[in-house]
MIVO-885812 format. One record per atom (N, C-alpha, C): x, y, z. Coordinates in steps of 0.2 Angstrom, whole numbers, plus 2048, in hexadecimal, padded with zeros to 3 digits. Layout:
XYZ...
# end
This chain:
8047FA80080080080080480680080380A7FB8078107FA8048167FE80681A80280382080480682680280382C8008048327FF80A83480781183780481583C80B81784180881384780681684C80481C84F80A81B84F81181E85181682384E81782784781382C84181383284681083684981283B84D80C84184C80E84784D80A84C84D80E84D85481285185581784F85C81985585F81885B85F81885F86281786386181186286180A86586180486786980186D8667FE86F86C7FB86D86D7F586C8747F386C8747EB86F8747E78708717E187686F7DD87A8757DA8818737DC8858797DC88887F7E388587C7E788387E7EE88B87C7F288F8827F489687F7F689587C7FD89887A80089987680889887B80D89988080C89988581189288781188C88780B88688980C88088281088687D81088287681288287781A88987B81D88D87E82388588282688388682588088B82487788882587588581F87088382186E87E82787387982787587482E87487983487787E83487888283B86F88583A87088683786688D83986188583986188183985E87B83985F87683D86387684286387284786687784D86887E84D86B88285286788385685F88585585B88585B85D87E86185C87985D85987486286087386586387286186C87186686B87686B86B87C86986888086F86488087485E87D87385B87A87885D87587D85F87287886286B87F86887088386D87187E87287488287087788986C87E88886887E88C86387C89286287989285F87589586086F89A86886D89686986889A86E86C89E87087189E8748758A18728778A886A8798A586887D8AC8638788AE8648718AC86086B8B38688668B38638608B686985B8B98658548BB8688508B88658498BB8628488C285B8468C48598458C985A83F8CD85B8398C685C8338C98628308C486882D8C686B82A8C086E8248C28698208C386781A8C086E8158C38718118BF87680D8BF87D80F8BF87D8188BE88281A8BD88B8188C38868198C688C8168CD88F80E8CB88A80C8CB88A8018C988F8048C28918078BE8928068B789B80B8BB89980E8BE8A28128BF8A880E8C38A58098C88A68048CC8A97FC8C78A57FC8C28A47F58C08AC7F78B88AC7FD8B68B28008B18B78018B78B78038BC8BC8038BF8BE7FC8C48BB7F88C68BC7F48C88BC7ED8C28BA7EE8BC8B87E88BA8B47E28BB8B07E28C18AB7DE8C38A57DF8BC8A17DB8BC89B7D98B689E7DF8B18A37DD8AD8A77E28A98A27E18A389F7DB8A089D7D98998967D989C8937DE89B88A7DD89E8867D98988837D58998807D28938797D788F8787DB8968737E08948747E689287C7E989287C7EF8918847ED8908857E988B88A7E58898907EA8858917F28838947F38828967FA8868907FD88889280388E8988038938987FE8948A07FF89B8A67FF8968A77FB8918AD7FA88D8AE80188B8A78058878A980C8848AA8108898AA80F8908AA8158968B28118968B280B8988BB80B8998BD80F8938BD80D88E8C281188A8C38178878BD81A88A8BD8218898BF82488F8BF8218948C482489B8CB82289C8CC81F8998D481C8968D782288F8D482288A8D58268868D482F8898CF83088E8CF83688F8CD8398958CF83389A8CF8368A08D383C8A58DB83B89E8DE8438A18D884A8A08D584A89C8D38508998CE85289F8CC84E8A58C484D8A78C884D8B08D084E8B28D184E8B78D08548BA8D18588B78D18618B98C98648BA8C58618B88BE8608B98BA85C8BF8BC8568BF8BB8528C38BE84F8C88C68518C98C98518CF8CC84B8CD8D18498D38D68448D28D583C8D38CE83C8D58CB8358D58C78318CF8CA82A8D18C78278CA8BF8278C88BC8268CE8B58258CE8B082B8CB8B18328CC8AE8378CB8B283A8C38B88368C28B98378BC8B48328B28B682D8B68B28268B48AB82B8B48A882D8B88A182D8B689F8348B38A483A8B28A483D8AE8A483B8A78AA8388A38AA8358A08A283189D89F82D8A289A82B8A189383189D8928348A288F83B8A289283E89A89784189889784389289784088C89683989189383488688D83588688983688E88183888D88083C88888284388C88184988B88284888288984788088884787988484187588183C87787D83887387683D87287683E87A86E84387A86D84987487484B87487385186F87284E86987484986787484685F86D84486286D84186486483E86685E84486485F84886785C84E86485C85085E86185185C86285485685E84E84F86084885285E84484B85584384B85484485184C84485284984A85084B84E85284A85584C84885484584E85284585085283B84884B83884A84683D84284183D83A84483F83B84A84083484C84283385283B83685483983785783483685482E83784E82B83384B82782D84782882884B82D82084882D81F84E82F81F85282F81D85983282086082E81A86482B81E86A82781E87082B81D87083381E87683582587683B82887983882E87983E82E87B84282888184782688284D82387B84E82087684F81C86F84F82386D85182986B84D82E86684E83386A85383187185683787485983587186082C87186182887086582886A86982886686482985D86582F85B86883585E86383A85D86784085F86C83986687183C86A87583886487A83386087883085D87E83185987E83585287983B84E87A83F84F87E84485587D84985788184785788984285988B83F85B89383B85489383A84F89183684989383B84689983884589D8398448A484183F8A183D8398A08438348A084983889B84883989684F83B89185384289585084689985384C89B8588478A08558448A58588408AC85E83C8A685C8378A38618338A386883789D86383B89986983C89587284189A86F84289F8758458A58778408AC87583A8A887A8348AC8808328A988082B8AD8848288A888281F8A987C8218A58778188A587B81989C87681589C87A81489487181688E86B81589286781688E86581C88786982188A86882788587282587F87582288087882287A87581A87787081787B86C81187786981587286481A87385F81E87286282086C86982386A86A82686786B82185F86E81C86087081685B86981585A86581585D85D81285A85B81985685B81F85785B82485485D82384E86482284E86782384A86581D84486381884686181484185B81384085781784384F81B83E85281E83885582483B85882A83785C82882F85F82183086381E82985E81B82785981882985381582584F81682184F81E82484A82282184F82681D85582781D85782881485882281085981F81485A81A80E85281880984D81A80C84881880984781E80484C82480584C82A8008538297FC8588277FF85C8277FA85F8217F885E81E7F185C8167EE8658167ED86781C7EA86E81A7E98728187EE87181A7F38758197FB8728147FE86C8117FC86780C80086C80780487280480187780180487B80280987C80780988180880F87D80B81487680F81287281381986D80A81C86D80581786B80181C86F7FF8208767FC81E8787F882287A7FD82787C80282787E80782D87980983187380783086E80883486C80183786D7FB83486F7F38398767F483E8797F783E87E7F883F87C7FF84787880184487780884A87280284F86E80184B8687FC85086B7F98548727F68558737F18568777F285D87C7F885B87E7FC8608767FF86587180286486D80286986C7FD86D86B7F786A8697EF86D8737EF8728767EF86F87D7EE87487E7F387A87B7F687787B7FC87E8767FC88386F7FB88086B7F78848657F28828667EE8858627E688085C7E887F8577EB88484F7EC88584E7F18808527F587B8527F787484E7F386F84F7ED8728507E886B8487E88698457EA86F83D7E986E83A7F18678407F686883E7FB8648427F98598447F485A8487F38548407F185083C7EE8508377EB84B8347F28488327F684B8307FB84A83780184683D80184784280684484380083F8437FA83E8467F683683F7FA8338387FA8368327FA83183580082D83580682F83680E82F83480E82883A80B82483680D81E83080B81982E80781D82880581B82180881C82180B82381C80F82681E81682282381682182581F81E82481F81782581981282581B80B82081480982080F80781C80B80882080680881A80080681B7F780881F7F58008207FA7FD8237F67F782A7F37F882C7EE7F38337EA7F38367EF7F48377F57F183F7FB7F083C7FD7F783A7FD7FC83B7FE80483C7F88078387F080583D7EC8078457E98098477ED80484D7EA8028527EF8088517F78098567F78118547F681584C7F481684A7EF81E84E7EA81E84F7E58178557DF81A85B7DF81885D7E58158667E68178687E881E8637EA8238637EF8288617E782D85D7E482A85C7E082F8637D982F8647DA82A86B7D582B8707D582C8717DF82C8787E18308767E18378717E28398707E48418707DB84486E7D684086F7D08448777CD84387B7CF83F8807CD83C8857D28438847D88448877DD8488867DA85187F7D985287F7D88598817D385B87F7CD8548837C585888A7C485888F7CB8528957C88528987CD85A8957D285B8967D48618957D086888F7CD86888F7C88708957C386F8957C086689A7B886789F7BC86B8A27C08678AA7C38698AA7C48728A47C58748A47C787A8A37C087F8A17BD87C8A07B587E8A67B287E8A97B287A8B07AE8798B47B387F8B67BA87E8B97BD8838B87BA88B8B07B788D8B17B68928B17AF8928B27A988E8B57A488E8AE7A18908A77A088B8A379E8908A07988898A279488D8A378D88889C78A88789678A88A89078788A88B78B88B88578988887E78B88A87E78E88F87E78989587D78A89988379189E88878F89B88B79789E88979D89A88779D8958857A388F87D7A789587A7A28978727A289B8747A48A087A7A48A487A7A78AC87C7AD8AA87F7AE8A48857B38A587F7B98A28797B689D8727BC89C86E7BC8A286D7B78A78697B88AC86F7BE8B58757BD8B38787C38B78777C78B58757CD8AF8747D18AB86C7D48B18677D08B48647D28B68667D68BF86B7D58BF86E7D78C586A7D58CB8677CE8CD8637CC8D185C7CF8D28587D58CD8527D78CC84D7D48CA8497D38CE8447CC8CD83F7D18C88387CF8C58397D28BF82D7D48C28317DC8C582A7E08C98267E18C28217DE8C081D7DE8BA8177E08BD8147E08B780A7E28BA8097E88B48037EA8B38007EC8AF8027F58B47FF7F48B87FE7FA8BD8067FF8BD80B7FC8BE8117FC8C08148008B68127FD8B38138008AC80E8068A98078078AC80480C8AD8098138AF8088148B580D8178B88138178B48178148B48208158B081F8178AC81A8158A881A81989E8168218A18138228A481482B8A581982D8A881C82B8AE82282D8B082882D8AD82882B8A782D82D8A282C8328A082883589F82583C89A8248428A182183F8A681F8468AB8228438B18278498B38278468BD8228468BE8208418C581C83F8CA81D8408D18238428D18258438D882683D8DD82383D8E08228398E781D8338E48188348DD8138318DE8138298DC8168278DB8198218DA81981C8E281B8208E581B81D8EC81281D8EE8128238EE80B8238F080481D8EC80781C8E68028168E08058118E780A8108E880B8088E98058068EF80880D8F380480D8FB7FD80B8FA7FA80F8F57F480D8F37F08088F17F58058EC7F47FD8EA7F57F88EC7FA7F98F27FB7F48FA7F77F48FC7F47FB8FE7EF7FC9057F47FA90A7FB7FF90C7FE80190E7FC8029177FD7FE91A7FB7FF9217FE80492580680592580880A92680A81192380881291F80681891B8028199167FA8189197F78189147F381E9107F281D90B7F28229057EB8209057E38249047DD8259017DE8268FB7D88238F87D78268F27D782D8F27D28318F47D38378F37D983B8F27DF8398F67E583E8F87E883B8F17E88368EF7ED8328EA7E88378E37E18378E27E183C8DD7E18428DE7E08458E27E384C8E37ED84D8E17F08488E47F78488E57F98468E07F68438DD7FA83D8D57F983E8D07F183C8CE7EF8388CC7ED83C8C37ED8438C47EC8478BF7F08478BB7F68478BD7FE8478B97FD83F8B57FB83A8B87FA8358B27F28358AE7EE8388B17E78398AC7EA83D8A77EC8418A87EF8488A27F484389D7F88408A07FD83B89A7F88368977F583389B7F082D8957EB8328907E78368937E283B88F7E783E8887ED8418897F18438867F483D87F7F58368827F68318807EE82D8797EB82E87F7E582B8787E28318747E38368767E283B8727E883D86B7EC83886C7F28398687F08338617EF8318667EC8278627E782B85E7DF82D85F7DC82F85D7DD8348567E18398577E183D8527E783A84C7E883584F7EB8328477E782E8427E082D8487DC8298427DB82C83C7DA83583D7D783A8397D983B8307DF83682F7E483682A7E68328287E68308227E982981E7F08288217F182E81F7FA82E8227FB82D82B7F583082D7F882F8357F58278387F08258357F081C8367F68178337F981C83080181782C80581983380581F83480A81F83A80981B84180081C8437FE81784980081184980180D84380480884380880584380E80A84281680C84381780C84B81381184F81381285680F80C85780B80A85680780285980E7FD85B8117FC8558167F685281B7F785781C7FF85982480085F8217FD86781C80386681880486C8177FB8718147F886B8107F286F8147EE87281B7ED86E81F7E786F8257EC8758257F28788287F487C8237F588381B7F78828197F78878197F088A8197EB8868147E188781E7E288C8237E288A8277E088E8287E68938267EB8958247EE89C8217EC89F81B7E889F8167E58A281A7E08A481D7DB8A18227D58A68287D78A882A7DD8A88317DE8AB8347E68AC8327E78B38327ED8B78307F38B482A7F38B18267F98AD8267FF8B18287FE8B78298078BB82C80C8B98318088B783880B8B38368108AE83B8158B083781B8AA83B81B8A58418188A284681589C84480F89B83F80C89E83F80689883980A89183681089283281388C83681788A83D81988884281C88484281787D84081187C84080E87683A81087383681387583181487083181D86F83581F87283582787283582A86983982686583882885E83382785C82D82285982782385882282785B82582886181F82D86681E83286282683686182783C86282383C85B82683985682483A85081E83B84F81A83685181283585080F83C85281283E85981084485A81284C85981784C85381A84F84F81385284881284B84780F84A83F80784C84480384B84B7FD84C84B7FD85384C80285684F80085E85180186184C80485F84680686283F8018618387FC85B83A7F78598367F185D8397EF85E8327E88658337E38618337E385A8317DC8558327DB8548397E085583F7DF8528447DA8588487D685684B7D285C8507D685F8557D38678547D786C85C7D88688617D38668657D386386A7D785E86C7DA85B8677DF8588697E685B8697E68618657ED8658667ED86786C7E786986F7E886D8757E986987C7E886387C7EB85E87F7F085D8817F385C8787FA8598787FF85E87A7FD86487980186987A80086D8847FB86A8857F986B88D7FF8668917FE86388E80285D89180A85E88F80D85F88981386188B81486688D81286B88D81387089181487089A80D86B89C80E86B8A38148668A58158608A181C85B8A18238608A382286389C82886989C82B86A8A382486E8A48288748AB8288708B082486B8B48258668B782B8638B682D8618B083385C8B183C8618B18398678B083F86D8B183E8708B78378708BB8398738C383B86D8C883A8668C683C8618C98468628C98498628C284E85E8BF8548658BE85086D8C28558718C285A8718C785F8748C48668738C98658768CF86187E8D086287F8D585B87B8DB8598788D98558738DC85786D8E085C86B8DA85E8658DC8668658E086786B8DF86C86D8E58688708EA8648718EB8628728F586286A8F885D8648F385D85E8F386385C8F686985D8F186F85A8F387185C8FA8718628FB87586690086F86490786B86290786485F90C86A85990D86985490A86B84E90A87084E90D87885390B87D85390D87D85491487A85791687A85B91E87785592287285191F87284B92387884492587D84491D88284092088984392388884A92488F84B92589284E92D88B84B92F88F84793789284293989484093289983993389E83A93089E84092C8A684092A8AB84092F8AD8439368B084493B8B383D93D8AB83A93D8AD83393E8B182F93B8B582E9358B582A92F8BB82792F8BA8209318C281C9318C28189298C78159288C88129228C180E91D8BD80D9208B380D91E8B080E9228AA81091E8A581192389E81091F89B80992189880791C89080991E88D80F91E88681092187E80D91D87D80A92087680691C86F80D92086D80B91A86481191986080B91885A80C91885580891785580390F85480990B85180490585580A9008548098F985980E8F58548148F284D8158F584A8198F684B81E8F985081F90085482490285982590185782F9018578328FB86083390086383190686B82F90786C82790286D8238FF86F8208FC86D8218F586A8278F186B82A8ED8708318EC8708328F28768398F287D8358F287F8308F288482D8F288582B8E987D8298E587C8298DF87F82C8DB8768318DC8768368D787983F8D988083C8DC8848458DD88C8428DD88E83E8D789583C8D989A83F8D78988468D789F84B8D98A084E8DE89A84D8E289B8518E98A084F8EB8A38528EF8A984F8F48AA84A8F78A384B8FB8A18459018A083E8FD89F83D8F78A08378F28A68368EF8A883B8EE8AE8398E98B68368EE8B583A8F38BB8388F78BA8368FC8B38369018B28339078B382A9068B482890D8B481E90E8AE81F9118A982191189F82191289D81E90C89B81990E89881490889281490A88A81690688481490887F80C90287E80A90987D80390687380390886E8039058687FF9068677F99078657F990F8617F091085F7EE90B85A7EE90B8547EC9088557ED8FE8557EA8FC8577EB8F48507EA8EF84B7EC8EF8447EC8ED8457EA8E683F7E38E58417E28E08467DD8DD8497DB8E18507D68DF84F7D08E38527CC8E18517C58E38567C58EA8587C88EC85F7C98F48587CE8FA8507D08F884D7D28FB84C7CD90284B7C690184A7C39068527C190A8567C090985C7C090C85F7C790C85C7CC91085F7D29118637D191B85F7CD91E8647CD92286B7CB92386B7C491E8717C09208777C691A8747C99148787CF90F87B7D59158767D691A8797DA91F87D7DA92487C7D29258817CD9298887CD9288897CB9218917C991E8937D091D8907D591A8937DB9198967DF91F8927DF9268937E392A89A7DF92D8997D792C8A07D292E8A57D592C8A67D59268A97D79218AD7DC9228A97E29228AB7E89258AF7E992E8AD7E69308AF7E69378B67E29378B77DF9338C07DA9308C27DF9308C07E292A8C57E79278C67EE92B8C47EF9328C57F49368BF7F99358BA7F89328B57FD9318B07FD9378AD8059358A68059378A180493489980293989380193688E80693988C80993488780D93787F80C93387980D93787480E93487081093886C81293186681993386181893786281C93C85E81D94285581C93F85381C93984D81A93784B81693885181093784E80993A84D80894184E80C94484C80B94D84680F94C84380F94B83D81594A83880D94983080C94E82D80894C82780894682980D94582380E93D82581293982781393482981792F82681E92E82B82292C82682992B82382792381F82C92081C82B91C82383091582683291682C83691183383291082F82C91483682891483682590F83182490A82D81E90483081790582E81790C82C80E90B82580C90B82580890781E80490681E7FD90981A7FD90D81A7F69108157F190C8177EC90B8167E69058187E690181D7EE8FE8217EC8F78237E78F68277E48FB8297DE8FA8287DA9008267D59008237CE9038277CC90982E7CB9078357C99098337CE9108347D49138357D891682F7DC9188307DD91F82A7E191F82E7E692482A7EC92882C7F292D82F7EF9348287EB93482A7E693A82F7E393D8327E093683A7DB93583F7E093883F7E59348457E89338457ED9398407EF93E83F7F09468447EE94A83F7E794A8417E294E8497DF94D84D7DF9488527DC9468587E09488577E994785C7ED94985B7F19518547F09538547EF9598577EB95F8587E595C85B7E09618657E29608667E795D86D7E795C8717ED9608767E996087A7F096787B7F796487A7FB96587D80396188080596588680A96488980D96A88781596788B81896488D81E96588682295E88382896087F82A95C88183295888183495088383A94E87C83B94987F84194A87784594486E84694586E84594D86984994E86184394B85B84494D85683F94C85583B94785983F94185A83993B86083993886583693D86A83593E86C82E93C87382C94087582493F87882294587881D94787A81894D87F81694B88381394E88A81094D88980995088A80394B8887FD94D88F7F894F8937F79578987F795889A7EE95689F7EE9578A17E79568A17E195C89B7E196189B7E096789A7DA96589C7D696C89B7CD96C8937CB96888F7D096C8887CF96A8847CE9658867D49608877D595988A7CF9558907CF9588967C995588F7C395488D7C29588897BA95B8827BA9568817C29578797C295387B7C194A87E7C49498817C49418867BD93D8867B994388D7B79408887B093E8847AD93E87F7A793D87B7AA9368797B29358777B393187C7B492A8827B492B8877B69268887AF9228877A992688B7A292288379F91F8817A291887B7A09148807A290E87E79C90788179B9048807A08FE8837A28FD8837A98F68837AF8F78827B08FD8857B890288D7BA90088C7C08FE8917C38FD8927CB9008987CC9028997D39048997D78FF8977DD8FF8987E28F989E7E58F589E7E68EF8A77EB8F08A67F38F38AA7F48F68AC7F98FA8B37FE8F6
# end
């Protein structure tokens, strides 16, 4: 089926006879707004959460789980671009490895983000002929919750982001330019494939970037033909990158190939449900704040902090009706159009096969919906710019990035999330005085927001070069939830060999949780308030710093020795690296 795309063009060609410096020239006035925008923008906000960043500067400097099966090439290209250009990054980042490594990290976001921008522009731009519409779209790309936070980490999703982009972007010439159809496919199996290496749950956004040109030009054979040069360079790229990674770890059978993909999960058991994917597919697009905590409480039926319906719709709940209304009112105005039921199609094709695997495996998460960000953005590109679509759908769609917007820039700005930090700091730095060669302080859960300041601030000082380790009990969600005591056993043993201290937060002495603490009781099964009373209650504390939300000091006393040392010999227990 052939459809009309007047709007399909190339967009930056030159006219014949047109010297290099006018190509110079049009390039700059056509993409220097947006560059500008990101620029901006990522300047004057900052990651609120970043993710695995720590896990990934630890694991390049240490080599521990060097080859992730799941993010199979991100550690390698942070080694060796902090090998190649770690001098450049000390005068910045100070003399330690750790706050260097994750700069490093940080600026292959930052620069994948901005190519990610850019090509998503030049892609919206070929379904939409108003450039106010495309400036629009991908000023609220740039501000979506997930893509603003992660592209100023150092996870790996936003240069996954970028190679899937990038292999729309060759797809879709290729489907215009027949004489280069050869080399923009395979370079485009070739980009895909790099997304999938960088992050594997990509792989569910590939059926929909091979279709590209099919939805974009039609179903005839001269479109099939870079679907499957594109599709044989990407399976021919991905497999010879795992073999070579296979053979490098010497893994001779099935059965080691299967443990070495099931460590990849980092012992995360897999929090699935329809409900839990509700929620995460908005919170990628709009902060929610707190509310996420607040869903559970209510879902549980929370004994110790519980949540009404009333306070959950007054406090939440409008932030996710506004995203879904936003959402099927997007669906809907594409019916309006020959051409826009070709693209719902397109977005159906991505959409389905990324939300079906968020529904079986931690749909809370606001980056497992970065694989679908390219057809969103598009489809919503092509309906605010289609004059068949109804107002009321524009005023929606446009209500709704607007309120995302400023929401997710009064959340994610600097000087916000510096009072934040400097909150947090002033809680742990009644132990700096303290500080012998460790000092390994356990918090509740990683929902406290001190085992995120350890996280997400690893240039502060108090991270970069303190022996203050902050570790969470409780590991939500992972298969080590029900073995949190005997985890906490071997660790504290451990530490107390090696001449250290143990500290933990005076919260666990507390018989009921505050409600700002975000713990939800029945998150998990394994644990409950009670346990975790009763267990640090029975233990010696000696000496106290920091005032009511403070820390205890858990000494190495016979009694201690007696209570911990029966929970530490269970088989698979390991101390942590320090």
């Amino acid at each position: 089926m052939n459809l009309p795309h007047p709007t399909l063009r190339p967009l930056h060609h030159a006219d014949e006879g047109s010297v290099p410096n006018h190509r110079w020239q049009q390039w700059g006035r056509t993409y220097a707004a947006v560059a500008a925008a990101y620029v901006l923008l990522t300047a004057c906000t900052d990651a609120f959460f970043f993710g695995d960043t720590a896990d990934y500067t630890v694991s390049i400097l240490t080599g521990q789980e060097f080859w992730d099966f799941g993010h199979l090439l991100w550690r390698p290209l942070g080694w060796l671009c902090y090998h190649l250009f770690g001098s450049f990054t000390r005068p910045i980042a100070g003399p330690y490895e750790r706050p260097n490594i994750t700069l490093i990290l940080l600026l292959l976001n930052w620069l994948a983000g901005l190519g990610s921008v850019l090509l998503l522009y030049n892609l919206i731009t070929r379904v939409c002929a108003s450039r106010w519409v495309a400036y629009a779209v991908t000023l609220f790309f740039i501000c979506s919750q997930a893509f603003l936070n992660f592209t100023q980490t150092g996870s790996s999703y936003i240069v996954a982001l970028f190679f899937l982009l990038l292999g729309f972007y060759l797809l879709v010439c290729s489907g215009q330019q027949a004489e280069h159809a050869l080399g923009l496919s395979v370079g485009a199996g070739i980009a895909l494939a790099g997304a999938v290496c960088f992050w594997l749950p990509y792989i569910f956004a590939i059926p929909a970037a091979l279709a590209t040109p099919l939805f974009f030009y039609s179903f005839s054979r001269t479109q099939w033909r870079p679907v499957t040069l594109a599709t044989i360079s990407l399976i021919l790229t991905t497999a010879t990158a795992y073999l070579i990674v296979i053979f490098l770890l010497r893994l001779h059978s099935l059965a080691d190939i299967r443990t070495w993909m099931a460590a990849s999960s980092h012992g995360i058991t897999a929090a699935k449900g329809p409900l839990r994917m509700i929620f995460g597919f908005a919170r990628s697009f709009i902060n929610m704040g707190n509310d996420g905590v607040l869903f559970k409480r209510f879902v549980l039926h929370d004994p110790l902090n519980p949540v009404p319906l009333q306070s959950l719709v007054r406090l939440s709940l409008w932030k996710l009706v506004l995203f879904y209304v936003f959402l099927g009112s997007l669906v809907l105005s594409l019916l309006h159009s020959a051409r826009g039921k070709q693209l719902l199609k397109f977005f159906a094709l991505n959409a389905g096969l990324v939300i079906i695997f968020a529904i079986a495996w931690q749909g809370g998460d606001m980056e497992r919906y970065l694989a679908l960000y390219p057809t969103l953005f598009l489809v919503l590109g092509y309906s605010l710019d289609n004059r068949q679509a109804p107002n009321w759908f524009k005023g929606v769609a446009l209500l709704f990035m607007a309120v995302a917007t400023l929401t997710n820039l009064s959340v994610m700005a600097k000087p916000v999330l510096k009072q934040q930090e400097k909150a947090t700091e002033a809680r742990i730095w009644p132990l700096q005085p303290l500080v012998r060669s460790i000092n390994l302080v356990y918090v509740i859960h990683a929902q406290d927001e001190l085992f995120n300041f350890s996280r997400s601030y690893p240039f502060n000082p108090l991270n970069s070069a303190s022996h203050i380790h902050i570790r969470a009990l409780v590991e939500s969600s992972t298969d080590t939830v029900a073995q949190w005591r005997g985890n906490f056993a071997v660790s504290v043993l451990a530490v107390w060999q090696r001449g250290g201290n143990i500290w933990i937060s005076k919260r666990l002495l507390t018989p009921r949780p505050r409600p700002e603490w975000n713990w939800v009781e029945g998150n998990d099964k394994e644990v409950s308030w009670k346990d975790l009373y009763f267990f640090f209650s029975r233990l010696d504390k000696s000496e106290a710093v920091g005032g009511a939300d403070g820390f205890v000091l858990v000494p190495a006393s016979p009694h201690n020795q007696q209570l911990l040392r029966p929970l530490a010999h269970v088989k698979g227990l390991k101390a942590p690296y320090i």
